[in-house]
PyMOL Python script that loads the backbone (N, CA, C, O; Angstrom):
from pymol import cmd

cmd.read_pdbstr("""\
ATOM      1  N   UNK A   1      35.419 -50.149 -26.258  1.00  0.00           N
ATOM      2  CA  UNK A   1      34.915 -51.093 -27.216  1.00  0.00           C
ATOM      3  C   UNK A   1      36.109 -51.759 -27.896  1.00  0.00           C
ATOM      4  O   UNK A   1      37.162 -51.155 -28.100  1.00  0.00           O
ATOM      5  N   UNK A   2      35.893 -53.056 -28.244  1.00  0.00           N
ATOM      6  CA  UNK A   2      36.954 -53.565 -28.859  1.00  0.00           C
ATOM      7  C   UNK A   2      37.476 -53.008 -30.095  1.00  0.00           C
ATOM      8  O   UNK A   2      36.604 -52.573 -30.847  1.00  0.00           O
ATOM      9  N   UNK A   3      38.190 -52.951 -30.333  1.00  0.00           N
ATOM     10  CA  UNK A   3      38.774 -52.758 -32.119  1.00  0.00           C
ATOM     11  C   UNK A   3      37.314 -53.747 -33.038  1.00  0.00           C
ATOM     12  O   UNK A   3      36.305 -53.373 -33.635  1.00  0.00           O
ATOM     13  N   UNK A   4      37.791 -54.829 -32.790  1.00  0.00           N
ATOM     14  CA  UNK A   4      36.846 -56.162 -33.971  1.00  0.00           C
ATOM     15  C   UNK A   4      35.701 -55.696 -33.609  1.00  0.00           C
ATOM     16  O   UNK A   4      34.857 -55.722 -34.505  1.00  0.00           O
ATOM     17  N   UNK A   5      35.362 -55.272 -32.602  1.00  0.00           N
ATOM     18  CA  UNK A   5      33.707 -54.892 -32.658  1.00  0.00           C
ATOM     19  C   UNK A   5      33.450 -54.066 -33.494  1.00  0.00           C
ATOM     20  O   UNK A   5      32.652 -54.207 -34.420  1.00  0.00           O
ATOM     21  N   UNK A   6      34.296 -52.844 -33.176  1.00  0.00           N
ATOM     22  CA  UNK A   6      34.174 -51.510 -33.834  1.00  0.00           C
ATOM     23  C   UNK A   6      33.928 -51.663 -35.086  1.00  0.00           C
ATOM     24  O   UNK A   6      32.912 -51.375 -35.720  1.00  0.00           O
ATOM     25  N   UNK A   7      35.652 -52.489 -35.681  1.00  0.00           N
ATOM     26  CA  UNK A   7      34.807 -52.859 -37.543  1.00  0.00           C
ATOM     27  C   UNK A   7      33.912 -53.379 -37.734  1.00  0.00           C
ATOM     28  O   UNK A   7      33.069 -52.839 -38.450  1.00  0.00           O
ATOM     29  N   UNK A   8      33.617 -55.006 -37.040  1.00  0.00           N
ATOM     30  CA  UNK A   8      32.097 -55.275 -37.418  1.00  0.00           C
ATOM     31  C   UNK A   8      31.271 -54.483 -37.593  1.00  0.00           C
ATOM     32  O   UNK A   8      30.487 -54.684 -38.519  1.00  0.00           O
ATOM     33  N   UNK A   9      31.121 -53.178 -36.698  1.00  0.00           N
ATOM     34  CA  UNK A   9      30.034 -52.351 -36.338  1.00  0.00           C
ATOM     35  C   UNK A   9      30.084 -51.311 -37.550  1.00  0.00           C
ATOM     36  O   UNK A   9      29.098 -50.956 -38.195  1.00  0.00           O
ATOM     37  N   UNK A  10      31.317 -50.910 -37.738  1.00  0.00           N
ATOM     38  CA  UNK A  10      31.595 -49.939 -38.887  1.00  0.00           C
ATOM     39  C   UNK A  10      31.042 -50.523 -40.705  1.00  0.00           C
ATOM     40  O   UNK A  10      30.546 -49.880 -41.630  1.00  0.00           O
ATOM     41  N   UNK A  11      31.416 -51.963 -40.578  1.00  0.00           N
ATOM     42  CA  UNK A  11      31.001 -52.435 -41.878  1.00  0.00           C
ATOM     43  C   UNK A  11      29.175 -52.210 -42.133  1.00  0.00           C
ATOM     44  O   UNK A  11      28.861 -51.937 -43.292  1.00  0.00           O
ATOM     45  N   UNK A  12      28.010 -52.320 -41.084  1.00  0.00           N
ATOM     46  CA  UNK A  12      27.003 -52.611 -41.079  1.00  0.00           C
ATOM     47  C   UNK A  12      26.352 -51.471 -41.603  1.00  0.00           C
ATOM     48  O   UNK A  12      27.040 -50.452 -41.655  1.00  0.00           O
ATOM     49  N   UNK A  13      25.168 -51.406 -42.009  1.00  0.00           N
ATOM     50  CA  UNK A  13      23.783 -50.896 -42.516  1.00  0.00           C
ATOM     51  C   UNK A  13      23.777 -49.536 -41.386  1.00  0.00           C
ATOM     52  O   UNK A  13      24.146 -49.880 -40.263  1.00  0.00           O
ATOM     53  N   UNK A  14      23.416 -48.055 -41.518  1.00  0.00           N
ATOM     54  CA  UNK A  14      22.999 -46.957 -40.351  1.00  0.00           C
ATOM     55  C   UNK A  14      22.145 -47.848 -39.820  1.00  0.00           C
ATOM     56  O   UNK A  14      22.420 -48.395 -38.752  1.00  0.00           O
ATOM     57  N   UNK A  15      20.958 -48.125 -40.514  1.00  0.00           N
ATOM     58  CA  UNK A  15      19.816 -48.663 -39.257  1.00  0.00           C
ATOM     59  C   UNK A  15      20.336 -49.788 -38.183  1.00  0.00           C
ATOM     60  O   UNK A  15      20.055 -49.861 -36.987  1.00  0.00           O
ATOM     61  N   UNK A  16      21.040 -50.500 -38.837  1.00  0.00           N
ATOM     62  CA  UNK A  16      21.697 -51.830 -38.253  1.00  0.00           C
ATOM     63  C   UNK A  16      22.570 -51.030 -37.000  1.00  0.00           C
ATOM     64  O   UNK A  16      22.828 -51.753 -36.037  1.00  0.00           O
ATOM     65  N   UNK A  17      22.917 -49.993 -36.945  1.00  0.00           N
ATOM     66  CA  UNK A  17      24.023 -49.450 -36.340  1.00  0.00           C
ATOM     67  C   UNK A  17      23.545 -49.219 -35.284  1.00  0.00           C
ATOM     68  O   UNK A  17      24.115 -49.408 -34.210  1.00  0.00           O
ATOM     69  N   UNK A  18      21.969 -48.595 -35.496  1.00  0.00           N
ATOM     70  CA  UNK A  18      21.217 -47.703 -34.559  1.00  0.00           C
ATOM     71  C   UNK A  18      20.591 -48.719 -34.156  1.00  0.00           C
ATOM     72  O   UNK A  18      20.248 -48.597 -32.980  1.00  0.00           O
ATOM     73  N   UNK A  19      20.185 -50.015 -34.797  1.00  0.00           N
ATOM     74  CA  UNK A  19      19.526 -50.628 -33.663  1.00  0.00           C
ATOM     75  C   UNK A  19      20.331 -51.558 -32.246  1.00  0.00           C
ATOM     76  O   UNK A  19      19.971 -51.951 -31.137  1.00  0.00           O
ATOM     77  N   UNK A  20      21.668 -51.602 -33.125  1.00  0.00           N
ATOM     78  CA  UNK A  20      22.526 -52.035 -32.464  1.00  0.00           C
ATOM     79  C   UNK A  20      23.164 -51.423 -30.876  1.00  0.00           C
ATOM     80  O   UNK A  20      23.201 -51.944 -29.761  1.00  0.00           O
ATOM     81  N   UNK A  21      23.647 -50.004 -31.430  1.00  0.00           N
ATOM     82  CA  UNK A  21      23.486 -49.008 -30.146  1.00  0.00           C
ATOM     83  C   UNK A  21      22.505 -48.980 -29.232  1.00  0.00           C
ATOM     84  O   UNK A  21      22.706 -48.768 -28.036  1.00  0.00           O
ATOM     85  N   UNK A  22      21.014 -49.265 -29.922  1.00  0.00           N
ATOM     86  CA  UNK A  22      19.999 -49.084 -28.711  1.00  0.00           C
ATOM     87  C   UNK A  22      19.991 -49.926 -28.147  1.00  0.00           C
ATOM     88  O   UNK A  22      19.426 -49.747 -27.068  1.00  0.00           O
ATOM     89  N   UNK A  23      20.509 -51.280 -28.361  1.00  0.00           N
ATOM     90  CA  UNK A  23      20.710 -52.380 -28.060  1.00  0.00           C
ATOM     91  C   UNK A  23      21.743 -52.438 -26.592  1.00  0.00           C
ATOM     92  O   UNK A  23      21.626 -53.069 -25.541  1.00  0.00           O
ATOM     93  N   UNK A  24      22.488 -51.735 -26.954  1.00  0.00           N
ATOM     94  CA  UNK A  24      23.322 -52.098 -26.060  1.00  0.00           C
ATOM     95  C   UNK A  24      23.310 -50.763 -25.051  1.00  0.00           C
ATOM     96  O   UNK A  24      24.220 -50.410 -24.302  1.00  0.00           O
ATOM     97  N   UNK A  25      22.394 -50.316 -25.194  1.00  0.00           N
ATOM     98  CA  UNK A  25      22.176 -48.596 -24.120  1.00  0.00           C
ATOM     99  C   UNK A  25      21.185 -49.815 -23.251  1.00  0.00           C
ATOM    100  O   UNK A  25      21.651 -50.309 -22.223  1.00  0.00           O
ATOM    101  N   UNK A  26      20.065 -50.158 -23.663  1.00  0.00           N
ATOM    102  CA  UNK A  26      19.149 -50.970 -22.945  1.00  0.00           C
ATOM    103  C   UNK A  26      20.120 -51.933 -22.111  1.00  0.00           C
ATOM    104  O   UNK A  26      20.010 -51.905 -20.885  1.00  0.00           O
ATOM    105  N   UNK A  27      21.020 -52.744 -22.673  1.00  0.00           N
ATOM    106  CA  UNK A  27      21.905 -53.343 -21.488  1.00  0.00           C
ATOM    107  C   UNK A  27      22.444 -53.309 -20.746  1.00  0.00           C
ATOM    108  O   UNK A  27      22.743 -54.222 -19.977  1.00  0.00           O
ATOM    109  N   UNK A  28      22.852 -51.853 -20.735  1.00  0.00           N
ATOM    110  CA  UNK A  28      23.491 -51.104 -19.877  1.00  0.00           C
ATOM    111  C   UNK A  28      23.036 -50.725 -18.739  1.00  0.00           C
ATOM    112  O   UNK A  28      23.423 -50.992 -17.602  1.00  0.00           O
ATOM    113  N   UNK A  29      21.805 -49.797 -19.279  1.00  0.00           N
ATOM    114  CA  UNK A  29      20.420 -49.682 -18.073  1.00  0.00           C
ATOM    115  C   UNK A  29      20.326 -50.666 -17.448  1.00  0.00           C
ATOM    116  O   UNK A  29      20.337 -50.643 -16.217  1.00  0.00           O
ATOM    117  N   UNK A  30      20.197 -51.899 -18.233  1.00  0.00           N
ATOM    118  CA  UNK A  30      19.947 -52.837 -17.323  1.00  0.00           C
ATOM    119  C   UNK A  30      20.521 -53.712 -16.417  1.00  0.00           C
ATOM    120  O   UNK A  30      19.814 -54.391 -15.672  1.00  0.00           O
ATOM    121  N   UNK A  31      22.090 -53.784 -16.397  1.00  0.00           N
ATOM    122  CA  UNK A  31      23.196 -53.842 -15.728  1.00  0.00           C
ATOM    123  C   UNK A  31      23.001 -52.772 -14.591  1.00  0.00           C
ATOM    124  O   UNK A  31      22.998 -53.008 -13.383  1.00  0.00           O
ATOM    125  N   UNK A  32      22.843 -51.586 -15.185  1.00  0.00           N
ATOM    126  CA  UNK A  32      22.814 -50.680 -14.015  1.00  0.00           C
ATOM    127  C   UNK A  32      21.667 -50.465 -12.977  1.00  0.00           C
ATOM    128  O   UNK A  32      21.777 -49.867 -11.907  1.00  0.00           O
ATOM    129  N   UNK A  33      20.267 -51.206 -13.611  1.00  0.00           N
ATOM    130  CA  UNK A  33      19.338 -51.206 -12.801  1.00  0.00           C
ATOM    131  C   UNK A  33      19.285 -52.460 -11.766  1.00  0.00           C
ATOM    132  O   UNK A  33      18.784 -52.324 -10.650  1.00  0.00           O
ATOM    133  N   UNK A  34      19.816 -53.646 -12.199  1.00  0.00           N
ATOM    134  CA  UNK A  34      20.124 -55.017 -11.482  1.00  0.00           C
ATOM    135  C   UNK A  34      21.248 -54.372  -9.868  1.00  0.00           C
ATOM    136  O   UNK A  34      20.979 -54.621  -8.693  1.00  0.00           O
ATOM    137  N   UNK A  35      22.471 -53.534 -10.383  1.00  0.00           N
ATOM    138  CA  UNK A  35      23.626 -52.776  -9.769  1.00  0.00           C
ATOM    139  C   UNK A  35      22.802 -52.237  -8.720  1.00  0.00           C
ATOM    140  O   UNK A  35      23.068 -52.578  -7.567  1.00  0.00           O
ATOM    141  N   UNK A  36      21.753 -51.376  -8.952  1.00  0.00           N
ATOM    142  CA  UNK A  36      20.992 -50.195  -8.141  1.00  0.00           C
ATOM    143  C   UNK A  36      20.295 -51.257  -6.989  1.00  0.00           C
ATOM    144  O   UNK A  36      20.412 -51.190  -5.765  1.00  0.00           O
ATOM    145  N   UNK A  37      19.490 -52.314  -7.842  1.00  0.00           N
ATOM    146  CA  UNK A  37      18.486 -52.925  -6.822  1.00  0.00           C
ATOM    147  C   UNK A  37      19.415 -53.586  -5.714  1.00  0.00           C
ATOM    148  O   UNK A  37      18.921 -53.863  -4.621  1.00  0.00           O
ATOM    149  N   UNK A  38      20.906 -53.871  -6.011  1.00  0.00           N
ATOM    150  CA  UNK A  38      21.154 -54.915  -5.105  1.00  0.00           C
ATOM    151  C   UNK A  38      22.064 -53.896  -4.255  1.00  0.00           C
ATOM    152  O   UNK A  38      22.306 -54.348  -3.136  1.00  0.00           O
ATOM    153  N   UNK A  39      22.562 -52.782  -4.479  1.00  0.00           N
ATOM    154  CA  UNK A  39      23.198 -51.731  -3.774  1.00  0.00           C
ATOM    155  C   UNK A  39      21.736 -51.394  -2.712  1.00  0.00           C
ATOM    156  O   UNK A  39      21.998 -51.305  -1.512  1.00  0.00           O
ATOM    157  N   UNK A  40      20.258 -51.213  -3.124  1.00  0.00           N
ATOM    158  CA  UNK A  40      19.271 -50.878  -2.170  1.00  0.00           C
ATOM    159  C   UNK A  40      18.849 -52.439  -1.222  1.00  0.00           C
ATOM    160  O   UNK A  40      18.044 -52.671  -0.320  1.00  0.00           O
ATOM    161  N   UNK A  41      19.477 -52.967  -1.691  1.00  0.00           N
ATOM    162  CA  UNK A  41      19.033 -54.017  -0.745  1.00  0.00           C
ATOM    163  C   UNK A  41      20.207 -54.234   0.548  1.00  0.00           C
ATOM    164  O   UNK A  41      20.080 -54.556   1.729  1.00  0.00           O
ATOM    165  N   UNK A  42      21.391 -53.886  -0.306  1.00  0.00           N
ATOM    166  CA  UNK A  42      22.775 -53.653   0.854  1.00  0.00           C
ATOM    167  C   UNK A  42      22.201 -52.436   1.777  1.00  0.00           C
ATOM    168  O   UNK A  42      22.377 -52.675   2.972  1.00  0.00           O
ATOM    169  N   UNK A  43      21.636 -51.340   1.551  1.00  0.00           N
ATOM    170  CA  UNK A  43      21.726 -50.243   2.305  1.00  0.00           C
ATOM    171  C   UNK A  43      20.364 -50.985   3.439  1.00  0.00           C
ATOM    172  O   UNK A  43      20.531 -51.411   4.581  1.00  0.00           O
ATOM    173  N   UNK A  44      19.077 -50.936   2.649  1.00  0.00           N
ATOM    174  CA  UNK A  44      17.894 -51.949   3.814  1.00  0.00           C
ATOM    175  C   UNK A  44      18.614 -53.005   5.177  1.00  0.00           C
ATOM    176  O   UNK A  44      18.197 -53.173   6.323  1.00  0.00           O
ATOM    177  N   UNK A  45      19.869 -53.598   4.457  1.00  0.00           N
ATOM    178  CA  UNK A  45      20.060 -54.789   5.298  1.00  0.00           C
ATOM    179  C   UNK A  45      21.358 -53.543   6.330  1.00  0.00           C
ATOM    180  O   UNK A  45      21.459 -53.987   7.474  1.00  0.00           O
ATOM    181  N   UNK A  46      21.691 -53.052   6.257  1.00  0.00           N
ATOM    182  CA  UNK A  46      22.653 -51.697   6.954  1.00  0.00           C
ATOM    183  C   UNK A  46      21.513 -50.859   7.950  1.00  0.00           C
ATOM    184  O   UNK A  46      21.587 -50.653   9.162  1.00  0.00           O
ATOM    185  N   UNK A  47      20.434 -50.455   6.981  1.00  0.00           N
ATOM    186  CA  UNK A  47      19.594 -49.718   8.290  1.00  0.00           C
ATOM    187  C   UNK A  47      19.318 -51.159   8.964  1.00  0.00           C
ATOM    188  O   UNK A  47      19.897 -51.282  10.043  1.00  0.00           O
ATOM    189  N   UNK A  48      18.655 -52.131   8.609  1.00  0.00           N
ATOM    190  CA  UNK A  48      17.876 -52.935   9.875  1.00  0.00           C
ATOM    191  C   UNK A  48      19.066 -53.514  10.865  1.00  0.00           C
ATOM    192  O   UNK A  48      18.835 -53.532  12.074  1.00  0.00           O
ATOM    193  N   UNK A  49      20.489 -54.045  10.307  1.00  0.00           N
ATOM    194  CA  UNK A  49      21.570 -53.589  11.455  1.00  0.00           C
ATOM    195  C   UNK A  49      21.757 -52.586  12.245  1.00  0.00           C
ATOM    196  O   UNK A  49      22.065 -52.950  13.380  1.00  0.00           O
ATOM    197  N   UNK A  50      21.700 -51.567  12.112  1.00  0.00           N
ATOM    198  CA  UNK A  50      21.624 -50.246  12.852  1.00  0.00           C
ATOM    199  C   UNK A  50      20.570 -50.169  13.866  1.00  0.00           C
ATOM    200  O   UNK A  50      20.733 -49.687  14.987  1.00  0.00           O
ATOM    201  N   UNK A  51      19.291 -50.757  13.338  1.00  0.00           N
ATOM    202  CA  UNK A  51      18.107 -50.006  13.967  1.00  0.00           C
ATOM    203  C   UNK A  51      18.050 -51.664  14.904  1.00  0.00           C
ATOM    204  O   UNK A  51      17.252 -51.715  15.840  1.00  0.00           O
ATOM    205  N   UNK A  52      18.742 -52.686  14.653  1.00  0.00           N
ATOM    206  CA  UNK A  52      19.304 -53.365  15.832  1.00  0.00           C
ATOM    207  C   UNK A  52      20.503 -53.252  17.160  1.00  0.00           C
ATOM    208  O   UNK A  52      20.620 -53.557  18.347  1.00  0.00           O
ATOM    209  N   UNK A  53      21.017 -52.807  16.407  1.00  0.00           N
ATOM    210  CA  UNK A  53      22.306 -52.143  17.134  1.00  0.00           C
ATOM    211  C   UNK A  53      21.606 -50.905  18.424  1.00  0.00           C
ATOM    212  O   UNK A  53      21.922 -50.827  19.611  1.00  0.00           O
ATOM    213  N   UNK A  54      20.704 -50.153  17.740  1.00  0.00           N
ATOM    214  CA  UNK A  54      20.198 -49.223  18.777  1.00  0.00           C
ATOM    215  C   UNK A  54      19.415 -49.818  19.723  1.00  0.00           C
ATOM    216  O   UNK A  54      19.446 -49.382  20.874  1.00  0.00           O
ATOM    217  N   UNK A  55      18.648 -50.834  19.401  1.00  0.00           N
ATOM    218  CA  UNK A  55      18.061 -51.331  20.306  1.00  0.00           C
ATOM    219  C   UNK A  55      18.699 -53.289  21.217  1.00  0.00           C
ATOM    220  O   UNK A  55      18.289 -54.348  21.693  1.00  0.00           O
ATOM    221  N   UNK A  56      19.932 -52.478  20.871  1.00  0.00           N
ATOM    222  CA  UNK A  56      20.372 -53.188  22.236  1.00  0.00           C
ATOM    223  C   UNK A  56      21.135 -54.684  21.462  1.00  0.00           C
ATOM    224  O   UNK A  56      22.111 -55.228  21.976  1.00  0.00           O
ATOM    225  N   UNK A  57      20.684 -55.031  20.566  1.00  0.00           N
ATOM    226  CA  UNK A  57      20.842 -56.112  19.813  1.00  0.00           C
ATOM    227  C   UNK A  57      22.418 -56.389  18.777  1.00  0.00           C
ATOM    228  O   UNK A  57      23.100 -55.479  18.308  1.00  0.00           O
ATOM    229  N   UNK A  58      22.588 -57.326  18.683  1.00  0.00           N
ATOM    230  CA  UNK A  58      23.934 -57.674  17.800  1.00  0.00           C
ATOM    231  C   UNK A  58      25.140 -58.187  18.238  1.00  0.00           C
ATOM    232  O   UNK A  58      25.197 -58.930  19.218  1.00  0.00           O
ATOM    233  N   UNK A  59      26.131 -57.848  17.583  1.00  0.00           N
ATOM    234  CA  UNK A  59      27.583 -58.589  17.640  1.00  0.00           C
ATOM    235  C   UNK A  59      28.876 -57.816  18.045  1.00  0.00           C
ATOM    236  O   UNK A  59      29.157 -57.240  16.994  1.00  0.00           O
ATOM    237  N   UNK A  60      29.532 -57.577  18.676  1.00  0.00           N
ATOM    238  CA  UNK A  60      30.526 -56.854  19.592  1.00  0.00           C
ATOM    239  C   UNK A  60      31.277 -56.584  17.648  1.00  0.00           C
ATOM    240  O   UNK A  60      31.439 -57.493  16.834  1.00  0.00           O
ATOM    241  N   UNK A  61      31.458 -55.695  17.515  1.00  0.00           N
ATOM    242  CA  UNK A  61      32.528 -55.038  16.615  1.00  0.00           C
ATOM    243  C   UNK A  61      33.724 -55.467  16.738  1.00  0.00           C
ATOM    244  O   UNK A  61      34.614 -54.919  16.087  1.00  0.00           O
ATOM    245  N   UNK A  62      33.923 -56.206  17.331  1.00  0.00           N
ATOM    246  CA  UNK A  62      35.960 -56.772  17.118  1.00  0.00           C
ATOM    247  C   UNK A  62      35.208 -58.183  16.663  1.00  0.00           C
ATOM    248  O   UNK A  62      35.908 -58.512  15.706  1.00  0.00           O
ATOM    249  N   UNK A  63      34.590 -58.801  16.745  1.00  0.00           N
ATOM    250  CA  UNK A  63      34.282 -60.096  16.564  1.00  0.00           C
ATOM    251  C   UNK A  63      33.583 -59.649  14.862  1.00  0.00           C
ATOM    252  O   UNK A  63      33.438 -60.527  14.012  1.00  0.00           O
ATOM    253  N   UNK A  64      33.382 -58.849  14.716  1.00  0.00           N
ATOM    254  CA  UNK A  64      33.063 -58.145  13.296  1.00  0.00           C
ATOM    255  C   UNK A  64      34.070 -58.568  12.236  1.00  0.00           C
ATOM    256  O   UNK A  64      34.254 -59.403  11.350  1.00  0.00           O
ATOM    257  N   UNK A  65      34.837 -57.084  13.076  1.00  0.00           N
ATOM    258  CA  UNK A  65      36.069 -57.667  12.218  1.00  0.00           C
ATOM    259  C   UNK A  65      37.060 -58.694  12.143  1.00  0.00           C
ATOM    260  O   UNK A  65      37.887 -58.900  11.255  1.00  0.00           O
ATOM    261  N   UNK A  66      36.888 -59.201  13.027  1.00  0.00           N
ATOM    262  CA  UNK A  66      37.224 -61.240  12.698  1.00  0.00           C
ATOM    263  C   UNK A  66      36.776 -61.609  11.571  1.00  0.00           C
ATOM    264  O   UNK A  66      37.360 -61.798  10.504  1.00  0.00           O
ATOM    265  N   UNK A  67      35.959 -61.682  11.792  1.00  0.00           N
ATOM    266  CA  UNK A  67      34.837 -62.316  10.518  1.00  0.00           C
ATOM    267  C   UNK A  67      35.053 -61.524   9.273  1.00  0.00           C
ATOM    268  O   UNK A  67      35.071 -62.112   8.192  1.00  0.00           O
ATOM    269  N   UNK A  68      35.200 -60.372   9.337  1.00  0.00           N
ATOM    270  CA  UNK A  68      35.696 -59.658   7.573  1.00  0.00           C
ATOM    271  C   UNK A  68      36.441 -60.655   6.161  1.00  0.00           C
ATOM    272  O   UNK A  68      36.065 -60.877   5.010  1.00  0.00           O
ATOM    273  N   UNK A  69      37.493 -61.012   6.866  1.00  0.00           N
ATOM    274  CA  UNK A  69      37.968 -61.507   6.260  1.00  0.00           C
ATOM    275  C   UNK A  69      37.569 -63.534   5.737  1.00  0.00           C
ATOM    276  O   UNK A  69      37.846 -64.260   4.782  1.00  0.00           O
ATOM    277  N   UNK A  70      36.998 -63.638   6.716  1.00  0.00           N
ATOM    278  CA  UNK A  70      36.107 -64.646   5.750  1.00  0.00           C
ATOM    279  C   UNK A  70      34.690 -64.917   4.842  1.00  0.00           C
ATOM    280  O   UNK A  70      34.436 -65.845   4.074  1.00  0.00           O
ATOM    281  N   UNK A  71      33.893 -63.771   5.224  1.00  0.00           N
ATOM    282  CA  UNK A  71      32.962 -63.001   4.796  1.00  0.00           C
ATOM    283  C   UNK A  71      33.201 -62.962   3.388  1.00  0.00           C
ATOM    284  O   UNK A  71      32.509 -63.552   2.558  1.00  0.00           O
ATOM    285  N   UNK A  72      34.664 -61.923   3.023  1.00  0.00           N
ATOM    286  CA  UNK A  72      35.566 -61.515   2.138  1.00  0.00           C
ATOM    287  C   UNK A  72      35.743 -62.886   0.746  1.00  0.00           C
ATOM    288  O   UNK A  72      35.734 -62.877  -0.484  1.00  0.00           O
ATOM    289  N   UNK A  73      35.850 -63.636   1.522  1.00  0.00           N
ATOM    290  CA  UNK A  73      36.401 -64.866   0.535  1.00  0.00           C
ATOM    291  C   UNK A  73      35.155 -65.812   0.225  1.00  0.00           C
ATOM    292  O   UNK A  73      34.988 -66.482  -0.794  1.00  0.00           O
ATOM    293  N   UNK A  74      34.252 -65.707   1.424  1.00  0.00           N
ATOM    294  CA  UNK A  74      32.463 -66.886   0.655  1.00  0.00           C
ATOM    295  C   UNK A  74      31.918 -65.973   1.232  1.00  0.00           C
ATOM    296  O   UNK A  74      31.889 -66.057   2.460  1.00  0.00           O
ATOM    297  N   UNK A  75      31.288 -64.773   0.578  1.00  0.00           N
ATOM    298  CA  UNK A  75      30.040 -63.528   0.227  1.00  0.00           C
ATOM    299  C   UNK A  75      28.588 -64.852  -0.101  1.00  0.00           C
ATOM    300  O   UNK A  75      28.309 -65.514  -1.101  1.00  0.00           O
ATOM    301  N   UNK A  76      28.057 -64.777   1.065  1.00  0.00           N
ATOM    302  CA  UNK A  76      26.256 -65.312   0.512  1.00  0.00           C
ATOM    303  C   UNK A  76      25.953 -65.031  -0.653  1.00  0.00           C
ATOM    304  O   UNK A  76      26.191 -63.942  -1.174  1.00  0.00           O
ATOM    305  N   UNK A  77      25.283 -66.162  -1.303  1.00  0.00           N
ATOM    306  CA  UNK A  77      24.514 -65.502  -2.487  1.00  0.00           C
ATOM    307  C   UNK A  77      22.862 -65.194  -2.185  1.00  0.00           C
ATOM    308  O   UNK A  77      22.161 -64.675  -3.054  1.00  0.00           O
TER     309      UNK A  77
END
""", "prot")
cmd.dss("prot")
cmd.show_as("cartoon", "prot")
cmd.util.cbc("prot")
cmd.orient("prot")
């Protein structure tokens, strides 16, 4: 936490304090729940590669890693 936050935070009201903290626990969660959904959507798009890969389907692995590195620099949104 910053220093200037901290005093702001230190000057304020207990309740003000506590609603403030809950405040920012909820943002957190929710940073971390946005984090979770898009980490489960990386792993979905990993199995349905795989479960292409087994069935015969896809892209030779050296031509993979060709592509890493531009992948690397413009990531889809």
């Amino acid at each position: 936490m910053k220093a200037e936050f901290r005093h702001k935070l230190a000057q304020l009201p207990f309740e003000e304090k506590i609603r403030m903290v809950g405040e920012l626990i909820r943002l957190r969660q929710q940073i971390k729940t946005e984090n979770g959904s898009e980490e489960a959507g990386l792993l979905a798009r990993l199995d349905k590669a795989a479960a292409e890969l087994d069935a015969g389907k896809g892209v030779p692995v050296a031509r993979v890693r060709d592509n890493i590195p531009e992948w690397a620099k413009n990531p889809k949104k």
